[in-house]
SEPA-160683 format. One record per residue (C-alpha): residue number from 1; residue in one letter; y, z, x. Coordinates in steps of 0.2 Angstrom, whole numbers, plus 5000, padded with zeros to 4 digits. Layout:
NUM_a_Y_Z_X
...
END
This chain:
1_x_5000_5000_5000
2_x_5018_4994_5006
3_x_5029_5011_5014
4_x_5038_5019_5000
5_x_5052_5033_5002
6_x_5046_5048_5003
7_x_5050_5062_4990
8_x_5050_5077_5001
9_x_5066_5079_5007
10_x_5075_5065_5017
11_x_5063_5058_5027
12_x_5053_5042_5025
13_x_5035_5040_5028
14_x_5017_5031_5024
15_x_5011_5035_5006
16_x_4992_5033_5001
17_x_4983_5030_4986
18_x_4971_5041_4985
19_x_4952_5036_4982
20_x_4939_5049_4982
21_x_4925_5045_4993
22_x_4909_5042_4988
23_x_4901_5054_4998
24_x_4911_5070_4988
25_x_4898_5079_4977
26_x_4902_5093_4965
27_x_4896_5109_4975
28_x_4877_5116_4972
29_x_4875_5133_4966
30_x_4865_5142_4980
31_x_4857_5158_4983
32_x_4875_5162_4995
33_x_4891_5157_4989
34_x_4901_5145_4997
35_x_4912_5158_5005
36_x_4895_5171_5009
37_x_4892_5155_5021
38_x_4909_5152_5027
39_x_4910_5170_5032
40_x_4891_5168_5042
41_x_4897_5154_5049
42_x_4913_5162_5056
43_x_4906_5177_5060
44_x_4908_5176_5081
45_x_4927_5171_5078
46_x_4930_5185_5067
47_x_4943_5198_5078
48_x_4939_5217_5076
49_x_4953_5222_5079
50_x_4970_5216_5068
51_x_4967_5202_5055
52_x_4949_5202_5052
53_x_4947_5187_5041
54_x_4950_5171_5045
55_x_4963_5163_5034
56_x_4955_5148_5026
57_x_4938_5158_5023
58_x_4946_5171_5016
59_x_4963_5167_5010
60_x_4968_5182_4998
61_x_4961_5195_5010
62_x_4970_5187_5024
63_x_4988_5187_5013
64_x_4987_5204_5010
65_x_4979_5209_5028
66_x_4995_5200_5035
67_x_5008_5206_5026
68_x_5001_5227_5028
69_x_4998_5223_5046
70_x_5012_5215_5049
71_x_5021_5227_5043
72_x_5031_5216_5031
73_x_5025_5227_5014
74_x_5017_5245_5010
75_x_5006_5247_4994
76_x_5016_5261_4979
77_x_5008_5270_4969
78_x_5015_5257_4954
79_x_5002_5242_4951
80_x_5014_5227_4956
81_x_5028_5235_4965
82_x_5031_5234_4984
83_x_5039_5244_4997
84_x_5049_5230_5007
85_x_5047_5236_5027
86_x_5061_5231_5037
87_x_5049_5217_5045
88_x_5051_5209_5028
89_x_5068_5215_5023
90_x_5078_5209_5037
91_x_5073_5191_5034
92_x_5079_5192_5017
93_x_5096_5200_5025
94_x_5095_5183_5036
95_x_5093_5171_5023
96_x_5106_5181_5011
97_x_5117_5179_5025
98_x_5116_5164_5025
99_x_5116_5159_5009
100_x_5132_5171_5005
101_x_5142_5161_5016
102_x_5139_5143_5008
103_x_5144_5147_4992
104_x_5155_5155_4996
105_x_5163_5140_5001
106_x_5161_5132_4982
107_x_5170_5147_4977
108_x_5157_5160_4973
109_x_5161_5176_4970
110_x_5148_5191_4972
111_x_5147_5206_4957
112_x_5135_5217_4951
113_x_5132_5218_4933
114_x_5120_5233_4927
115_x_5102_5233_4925
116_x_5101_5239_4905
117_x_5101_5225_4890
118_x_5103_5230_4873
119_x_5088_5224_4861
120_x_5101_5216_4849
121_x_5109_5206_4863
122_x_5091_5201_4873
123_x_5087_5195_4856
124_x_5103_5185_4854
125_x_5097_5167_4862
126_x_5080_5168_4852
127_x_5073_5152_4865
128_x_5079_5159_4878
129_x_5069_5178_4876
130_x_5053_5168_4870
131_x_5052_5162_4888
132_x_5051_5184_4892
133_x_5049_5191_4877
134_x_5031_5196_4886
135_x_5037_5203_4899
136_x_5051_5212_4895
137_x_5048_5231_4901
138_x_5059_5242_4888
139_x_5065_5262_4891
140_x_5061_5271_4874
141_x_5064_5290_4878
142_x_5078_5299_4888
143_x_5071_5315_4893
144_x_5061_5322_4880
145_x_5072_5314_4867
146_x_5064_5297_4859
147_x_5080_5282_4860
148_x_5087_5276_4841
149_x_5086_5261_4850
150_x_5074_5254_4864
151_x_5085_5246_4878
152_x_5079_5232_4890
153_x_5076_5230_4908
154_x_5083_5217_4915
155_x_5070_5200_4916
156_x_5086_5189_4920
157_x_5103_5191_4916
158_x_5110_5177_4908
159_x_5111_5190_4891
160_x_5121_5204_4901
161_x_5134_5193_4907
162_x_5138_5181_4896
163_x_5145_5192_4883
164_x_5159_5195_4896
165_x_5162_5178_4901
166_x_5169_5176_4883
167_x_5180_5190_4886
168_x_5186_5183_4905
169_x_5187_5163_4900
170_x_5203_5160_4891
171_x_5210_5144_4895
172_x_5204_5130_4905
173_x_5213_5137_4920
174_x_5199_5150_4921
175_x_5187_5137_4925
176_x_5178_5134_4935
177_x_5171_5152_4935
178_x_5157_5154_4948
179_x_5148_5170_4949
180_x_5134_5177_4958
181_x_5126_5193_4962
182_x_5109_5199_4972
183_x_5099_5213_4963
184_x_5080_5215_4956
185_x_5073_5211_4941
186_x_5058_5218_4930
187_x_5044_5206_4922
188_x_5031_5215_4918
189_x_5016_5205_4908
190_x_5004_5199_4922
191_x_4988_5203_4929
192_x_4982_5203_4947
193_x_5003_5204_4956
194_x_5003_5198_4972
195_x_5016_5203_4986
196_x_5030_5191_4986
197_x_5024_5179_4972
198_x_5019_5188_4954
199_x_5026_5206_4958
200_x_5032_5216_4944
201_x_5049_5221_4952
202_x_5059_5207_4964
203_x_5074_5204_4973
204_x_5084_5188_4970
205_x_5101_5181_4970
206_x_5108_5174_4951
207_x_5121_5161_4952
208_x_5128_5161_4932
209_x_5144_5149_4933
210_x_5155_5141_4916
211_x_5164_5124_4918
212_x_5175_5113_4909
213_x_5165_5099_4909
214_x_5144_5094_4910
215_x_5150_5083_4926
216_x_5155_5097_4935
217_x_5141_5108_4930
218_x_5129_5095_4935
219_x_5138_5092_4952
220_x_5136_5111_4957
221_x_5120_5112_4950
222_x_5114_5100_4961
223_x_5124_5106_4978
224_x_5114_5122_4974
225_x_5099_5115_4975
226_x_5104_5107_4990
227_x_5107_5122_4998
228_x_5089_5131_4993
229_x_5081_5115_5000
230_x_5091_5119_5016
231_x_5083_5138_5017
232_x_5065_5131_5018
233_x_5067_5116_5029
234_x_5083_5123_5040
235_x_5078_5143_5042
236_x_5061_5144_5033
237_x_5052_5126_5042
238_x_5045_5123_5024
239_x_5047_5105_5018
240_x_5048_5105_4997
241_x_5049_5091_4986
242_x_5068_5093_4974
243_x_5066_5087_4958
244_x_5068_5090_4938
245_x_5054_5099_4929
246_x_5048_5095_4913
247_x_5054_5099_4893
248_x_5037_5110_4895
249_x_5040_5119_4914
250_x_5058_5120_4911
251_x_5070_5135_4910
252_x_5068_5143_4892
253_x_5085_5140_4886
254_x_5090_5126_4898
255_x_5095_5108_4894
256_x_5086_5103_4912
257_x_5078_5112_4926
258_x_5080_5108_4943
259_x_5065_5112_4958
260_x_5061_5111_4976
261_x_5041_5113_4976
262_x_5034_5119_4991
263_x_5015_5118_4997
264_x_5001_5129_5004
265_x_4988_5119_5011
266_x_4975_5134_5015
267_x_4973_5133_4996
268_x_4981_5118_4992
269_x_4993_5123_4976
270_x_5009_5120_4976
271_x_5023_5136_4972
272_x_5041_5135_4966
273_x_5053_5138_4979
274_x_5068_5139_4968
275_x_5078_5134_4952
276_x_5093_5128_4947
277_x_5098_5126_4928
278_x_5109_5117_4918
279_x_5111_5128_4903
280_x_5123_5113_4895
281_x_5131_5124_4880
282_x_5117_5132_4873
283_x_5123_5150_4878
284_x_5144_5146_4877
285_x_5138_5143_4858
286_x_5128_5157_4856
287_x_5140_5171_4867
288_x_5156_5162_4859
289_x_5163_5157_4879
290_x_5176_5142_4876
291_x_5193_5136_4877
292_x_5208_5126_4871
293_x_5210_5110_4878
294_x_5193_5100_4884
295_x_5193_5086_4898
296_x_5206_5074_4896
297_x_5215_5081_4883
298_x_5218_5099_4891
299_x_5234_5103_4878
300_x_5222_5101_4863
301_x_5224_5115_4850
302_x_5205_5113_4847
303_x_5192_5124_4858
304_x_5179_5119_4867
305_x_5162_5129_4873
306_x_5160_5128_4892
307_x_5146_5120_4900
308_x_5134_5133_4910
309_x_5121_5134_4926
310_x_5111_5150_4932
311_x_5104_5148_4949
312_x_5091_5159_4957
313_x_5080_5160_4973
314_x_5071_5174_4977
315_x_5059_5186_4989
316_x_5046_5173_4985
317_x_5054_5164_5001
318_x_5045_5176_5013
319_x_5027_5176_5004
320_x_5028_5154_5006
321_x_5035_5157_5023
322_x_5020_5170_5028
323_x_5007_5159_5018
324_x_5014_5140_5025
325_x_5016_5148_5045
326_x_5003_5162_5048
327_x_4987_5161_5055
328_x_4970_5172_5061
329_x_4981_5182_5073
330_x_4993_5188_5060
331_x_5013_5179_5056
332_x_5022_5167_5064
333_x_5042_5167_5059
334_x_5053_5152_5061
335_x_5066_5158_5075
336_x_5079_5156_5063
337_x_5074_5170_5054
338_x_5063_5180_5064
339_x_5071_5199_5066
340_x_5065_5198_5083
341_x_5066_5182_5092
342_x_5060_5186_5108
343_x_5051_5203_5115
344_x_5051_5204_5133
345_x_5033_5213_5140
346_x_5032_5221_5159
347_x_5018_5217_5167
348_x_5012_5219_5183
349_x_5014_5237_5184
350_x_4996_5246_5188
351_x_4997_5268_5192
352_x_4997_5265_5208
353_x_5014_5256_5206
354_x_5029_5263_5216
355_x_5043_5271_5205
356_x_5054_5259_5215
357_x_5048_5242_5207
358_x_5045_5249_5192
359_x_5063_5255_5192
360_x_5069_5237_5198
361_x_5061_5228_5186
362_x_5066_5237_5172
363_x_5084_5233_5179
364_x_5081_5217_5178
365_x_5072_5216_5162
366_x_5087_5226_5155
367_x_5099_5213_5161
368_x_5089_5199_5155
369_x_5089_5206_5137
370_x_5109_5209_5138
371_x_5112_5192_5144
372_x_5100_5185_5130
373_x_5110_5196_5117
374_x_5126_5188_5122
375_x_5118_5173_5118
376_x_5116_5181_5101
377_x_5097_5180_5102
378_x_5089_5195_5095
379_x_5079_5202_5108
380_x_5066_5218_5111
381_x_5061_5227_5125
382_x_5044_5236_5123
383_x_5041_5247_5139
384_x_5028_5259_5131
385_x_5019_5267_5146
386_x_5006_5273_5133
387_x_4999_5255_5129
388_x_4992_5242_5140
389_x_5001_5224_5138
390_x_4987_5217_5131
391_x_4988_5228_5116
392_x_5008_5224_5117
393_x_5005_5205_5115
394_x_4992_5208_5103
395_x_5003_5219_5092
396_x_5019_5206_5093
397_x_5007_5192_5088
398_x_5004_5201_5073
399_x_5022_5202_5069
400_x_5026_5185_5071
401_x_5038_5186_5086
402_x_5040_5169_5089
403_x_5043_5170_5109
404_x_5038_5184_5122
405_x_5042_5184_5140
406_x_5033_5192_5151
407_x_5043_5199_5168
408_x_5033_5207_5181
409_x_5036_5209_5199
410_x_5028_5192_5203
411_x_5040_5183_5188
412_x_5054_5193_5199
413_x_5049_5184_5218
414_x_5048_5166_5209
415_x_5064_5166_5202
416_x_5054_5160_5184
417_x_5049_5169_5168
418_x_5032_5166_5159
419_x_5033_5164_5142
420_x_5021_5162_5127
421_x_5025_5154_5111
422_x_5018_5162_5096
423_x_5018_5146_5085
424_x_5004_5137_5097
425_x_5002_5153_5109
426_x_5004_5141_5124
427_x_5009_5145_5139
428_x_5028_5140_5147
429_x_5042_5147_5157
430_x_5060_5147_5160
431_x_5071_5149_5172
432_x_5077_5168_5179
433_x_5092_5158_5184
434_x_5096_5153_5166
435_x_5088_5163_5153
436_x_5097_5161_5139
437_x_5100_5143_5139
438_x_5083_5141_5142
439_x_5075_5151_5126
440_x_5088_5145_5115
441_x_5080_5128_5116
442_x_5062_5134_5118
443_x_5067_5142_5102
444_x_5073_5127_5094
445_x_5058_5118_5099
446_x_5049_5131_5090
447_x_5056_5130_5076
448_x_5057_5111_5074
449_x_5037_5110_5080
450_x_5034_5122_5064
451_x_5042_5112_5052
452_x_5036_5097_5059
453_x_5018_5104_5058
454_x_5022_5109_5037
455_x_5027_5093_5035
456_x_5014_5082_5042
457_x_5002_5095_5031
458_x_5013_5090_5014
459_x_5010_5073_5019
460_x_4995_5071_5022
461_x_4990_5080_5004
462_x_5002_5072_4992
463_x_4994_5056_4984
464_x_4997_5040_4973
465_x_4984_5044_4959
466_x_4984_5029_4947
467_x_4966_5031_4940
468_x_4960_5048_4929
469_x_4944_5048_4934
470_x_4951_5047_4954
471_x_4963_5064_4946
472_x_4953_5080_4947
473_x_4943_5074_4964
474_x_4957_5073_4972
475_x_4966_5090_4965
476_x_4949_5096_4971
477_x_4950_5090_4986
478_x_4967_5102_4987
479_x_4977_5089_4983
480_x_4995_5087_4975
481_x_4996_5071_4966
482_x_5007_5057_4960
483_x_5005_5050_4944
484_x_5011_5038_4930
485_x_5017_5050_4916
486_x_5023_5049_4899
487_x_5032_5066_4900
488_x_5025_5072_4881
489_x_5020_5088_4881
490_x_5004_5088_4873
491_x_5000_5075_4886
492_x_5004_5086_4899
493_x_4993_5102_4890
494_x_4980_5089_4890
495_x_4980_5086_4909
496_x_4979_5105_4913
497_x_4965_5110_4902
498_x_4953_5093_4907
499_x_4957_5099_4927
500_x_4951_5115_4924
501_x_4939_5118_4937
502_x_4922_5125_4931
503_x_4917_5143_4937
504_x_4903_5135_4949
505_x_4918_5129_4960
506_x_4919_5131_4980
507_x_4937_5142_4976
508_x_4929_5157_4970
509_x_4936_5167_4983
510_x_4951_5163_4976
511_x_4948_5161_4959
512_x_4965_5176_4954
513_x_4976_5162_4956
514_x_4988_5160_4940
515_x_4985_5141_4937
516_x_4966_5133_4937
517_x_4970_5119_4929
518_x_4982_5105_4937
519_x_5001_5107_4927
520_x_5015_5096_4932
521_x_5025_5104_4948
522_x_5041_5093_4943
523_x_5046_5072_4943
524_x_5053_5071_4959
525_x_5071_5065_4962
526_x_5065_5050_4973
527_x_5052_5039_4966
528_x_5041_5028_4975
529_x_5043_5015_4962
530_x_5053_5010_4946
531_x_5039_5012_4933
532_x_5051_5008_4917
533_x_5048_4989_4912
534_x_5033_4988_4922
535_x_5020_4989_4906
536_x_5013_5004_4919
537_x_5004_5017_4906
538_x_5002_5037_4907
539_x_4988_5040_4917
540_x_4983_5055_4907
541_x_4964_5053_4899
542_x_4968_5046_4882
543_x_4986_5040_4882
544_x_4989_5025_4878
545_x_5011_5030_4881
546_x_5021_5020_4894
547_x_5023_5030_4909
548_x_5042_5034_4912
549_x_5040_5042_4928
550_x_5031_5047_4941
551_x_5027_5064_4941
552_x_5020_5078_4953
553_x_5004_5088_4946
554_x_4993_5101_4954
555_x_4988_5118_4954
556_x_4999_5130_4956
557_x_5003_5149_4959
END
């Protein structure tokens, strides 16, 4: 097939149709599992020490093992709520950071609105608490005294504010009004949480902005979208597919939601990065937010209801990013947001050592690490006496420290620094001489190796699908998929329940995931063909509809 843009992100490459092969049978149901015999067979790589399942035998063990290890999360004693340890916490501070000063720029201000929703105003947008309505966690009693009136907590807070965004917006001189603010939110109706993704309480950031005109909404709408696309593939090294979902994956309450999808090939199921969604004037009616004078005709007497987007990304960056990067030796952070960028191990130094070089070369190292903080690169020092380097290298592997040097008395004499990257764990060195120049672009190469490596991965496993019966193979065969849709949503229900996978699959170590059946991940902004006036049909078992676009389907967390 000819070379067609590529939809994940803004770079071109080869697509493939996807044809199963031949050779591709349904598993056999055997006296081990599938997953008994992965483990056999892994059984002499297996470390005894750190992470002690390997990632792609065991992928849920190896999540959790990770992040407790890792020190990213600790376990509370609430099912579904997580203490964020500052290995994890720091990287979010990074990314906020980050985030805070671009839209900032679009002239977004930060506020904090509470956390508590009345019952009668949750209720107010009927479609839009539907979406929540089951996971809604509600405070009924103060004390010993039961409430007259149960009061919400908040799932998202489009209900909180926008009572006072018809108090604030006046006149079409208060637009546009851009607000945002970081906090956690409650959804509480799930089985089986998992740290980062289905967790009962999360941190996020909530962009809810009023504008005078659907142009204008659909510009920033988009520029924010932009900019979470930007946190996987500039800090995160994630490439994600941006496009619209669905009437049946969108927002509840939206006109149109918009998505960058991201991809974890250990399982192969897609996960949603982020979302940004025109809300057009469904809540301006609802919450009354308008003004006089519309577009052209600012002096009209006649008020007009604003046009709306809420925007929110959250914590669910750092379980993708643990997911996408780590490996059997624990995580691997992009250099970009790693708390620690580099962590600089003595060695060299035996008992028998005289106090003298060991005195000199932690001189050294101690002017090493202040001319690498002037670089502003975030550096350790771990001079432990109790622990052997060994165990040192072992323990910042685990953590995901994407470079370590290693300065000993020999490094000292050769004028050169031995470094190990944690991404490939090969071997280098730089330059005593110039230090910082040197690991700034070590670190670079880090970080665009990893995102290269992603995306070669996303590649390689998003297909052209134009037959059904080529469909579940292939979303068997982990998968994401490109098909002719008709954009119905009976159609797409139809799709998810024939791709169920039966309970004899090879997934069965994984079988807690949210989604078994293939649902559509969104219709991505780049197309690799025009399919309107092409007499193309839906590719869906049983339809007989025109395909309007293609669309991206697959399992997903």
């Amino acid at each position: 097939m000819a070379i067609l843009n590529d939809v994940i992100g803004d770079i071109d490459s080869p697509w493939h149709v996807y044809t199963p092969s031949t050779s591709q049978v349904l598993p056999v149901r055997t006296a081990k599992s599938p997953m008994e015999e992965k483990l056999k067979s892994n059984k002499k790589k297996v470390p005894l020490i750190g992470i002690n399942v390997p990632k792609d035998v065991d992928f849920p063990n190896w999540y959790q093992q990770v992040l407790l290890k890792g020190e990213m999360i600790d376990y509370y004693d609430i099912s579904g709520c997580y203490i964020l340890r500052p290995g994890s916490w720091e990287i979010w501070e990074i990314v906020q950071e980050w985030f805070n000063k671009k839209i900032r720029k679009m002239g977004v201000r930060n506020c904090s609105f509470p956390l508590f929703v009345t019952e009668e105003v949750l209720n107010k947008e009927q479609s839009h608490i539907e979406g929540f309505s089951a996971e809604v966690a509600w405070v009924t009693q103060s004390g010993k005294t039961k409430l007259d009136k149960r009061i919400a907590i908040r799932p998202t807070s489009e209900t909180i504010i926008y009572p006072y965004l018809a108090n604030w917006i006046r006149s079409h001189r208060d637009l546009p009004l851009r607000l945002n603010q970081w906090n956690s939110v409650v959804r509480w109706e799930f089985k089986n949480p998992q740290p980062f993704l289905r967790s009962r309480e999360f941190y996020w950031q909530e962009g809810h902005t009023a504008h005078l005109t659907p142009e204008s909404a659909e510009q920033e709408a988009l520029e924010v979208l932009d900019l979470y696309g930007a946190i996987y593939r500039d800090l995160l090294a994630i490439p994600v597919v941006p496009g619209h979902k669905t009437e049946n994956e969108k927002f509840a309450g939206a006109d149109y939601t918009t998505t960058v999808e991201a991809y974890i090939p250990t399982t192969g199921r897609a996960i949603q990065g982020a979302t940004s969604h025109g809300l057009g004037q469904n809540f301006s009616k609802m919450f009354d937010i308008s003004v006089e004078g519309t577009g052209d005709d600012t002096s009209s007497s006649k008020r007009s209801y604003v046009w709306q987007n809420s925007w929110a990304y959250s914590t669910r960056v750092l379980g993708v990013m643990v997911m996408v990067h780590g490996d059997d030796q624990g995580l691997v952070i992009p250099p970009r947001v790693a708390p620690i960028q580099v962590v600089i191990v003595p060695v060299g130094i035996t008992a028998t050592t005289d106090d003298s070089v060991k005195q000199d070369l932690h001189d050294n190292i101690a002017a090493i690490k202040e001319t690498l903080q002037e670089a502003d690169v975030r550096v350790e020092v771990d001079i432990r006496d109790e622990y052997s380097p060994g165990w040192k290298f072992n323990q910042w592997e685990l953590r995901g420290v994407p470079l370590r040097l290693e300065v000993g008395p020999k490094e000292l004499r050769q004028g050169s620094i031995a470094t190990s990257r944690r991404d490939t764990r090969g071997k280098e060195s730089v330059s005593l001489a110039n230090p910082a120049g040197e690991v700034l672009q070590v670190l670079e190469t880090i970080q665009s190796d990893m995102y290269n490596r992603a995306l070669e991965k996303f590649r390689t496993n998003l297909k052209i699908v134009q037959e059904w019966s080529s469909f579940s193979p292939a979303i068997n065969a982990k998968h994401l998929c490109l098909i002719p849709f008709c954009l119905k949503e009976d159609c797409e229900d139809r799709i998810k329940r024939l791709s169920e996978r039966s309970s004899d699959s090879d997934e069965q170590h994984d079988a807690r995931a949210p989604s078994m059946g293939a649902k559509s991940l969104c219709i991505p902004f780049k197309q690799p063909t025009e399919l309107k006036g092409t007499n193309t049909t839906c590719l869906a078992e049983g339809c007989s509809r025109m395909a309007e676009k293609w669309t991206m389907f697959g399992r997903s967390y």
